[in-house]
Steps between C-alpha positions, in 0.01 A plus 500: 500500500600818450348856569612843226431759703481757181250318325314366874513156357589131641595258222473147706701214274346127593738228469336360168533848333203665559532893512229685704497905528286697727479868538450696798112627446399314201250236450722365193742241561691380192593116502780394211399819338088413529302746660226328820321726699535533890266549728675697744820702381799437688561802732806644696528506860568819694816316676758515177562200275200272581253446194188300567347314252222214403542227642269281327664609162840484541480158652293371211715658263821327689303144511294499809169342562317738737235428729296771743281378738313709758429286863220546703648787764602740130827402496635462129754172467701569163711120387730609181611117376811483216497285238711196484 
């Protein structure tokens, strides 16, 4: 992974080649040069070099199986499983 701070980008590289870029405040992701729409944009903390962004999406785009389930008290139980 890496961040540009000009451009307010982070370019993640999976192992199999797969090259994801997100932009701080845009809905628009590009993935190998294909454009998929967000549904959050990532966004920058106030504490300096900490960039929050899906969750869901970049761990599908890296592989991942994700699975959110709610229990009974509201609590929200997120499993991310790789791929073999």
């Amino acid at each position: 992974m890496t961040w540009n701070r000009s451009t307010q980008q982070v370019t993640i590289l999976s192992d199999e080649g797969i090259v994801t870029i997100l932009t701080v405040g845009s809905k628009i992701a590009y993935v190998n040069n294909k454009e998929r729409m967000l549904s959050d944009a990532p966004f920058m903390l106030h504490y300096p070099n900490r960039v929050i962004v899906p969750l869901r999406f970049v761990s599908e785009v890296l592989g991942a199986t994700v699975d959110a389930t709610k229990s009974s008290d509201g609590i929200l139980n997120i499993n991310i499983t790789m791929g073999k």
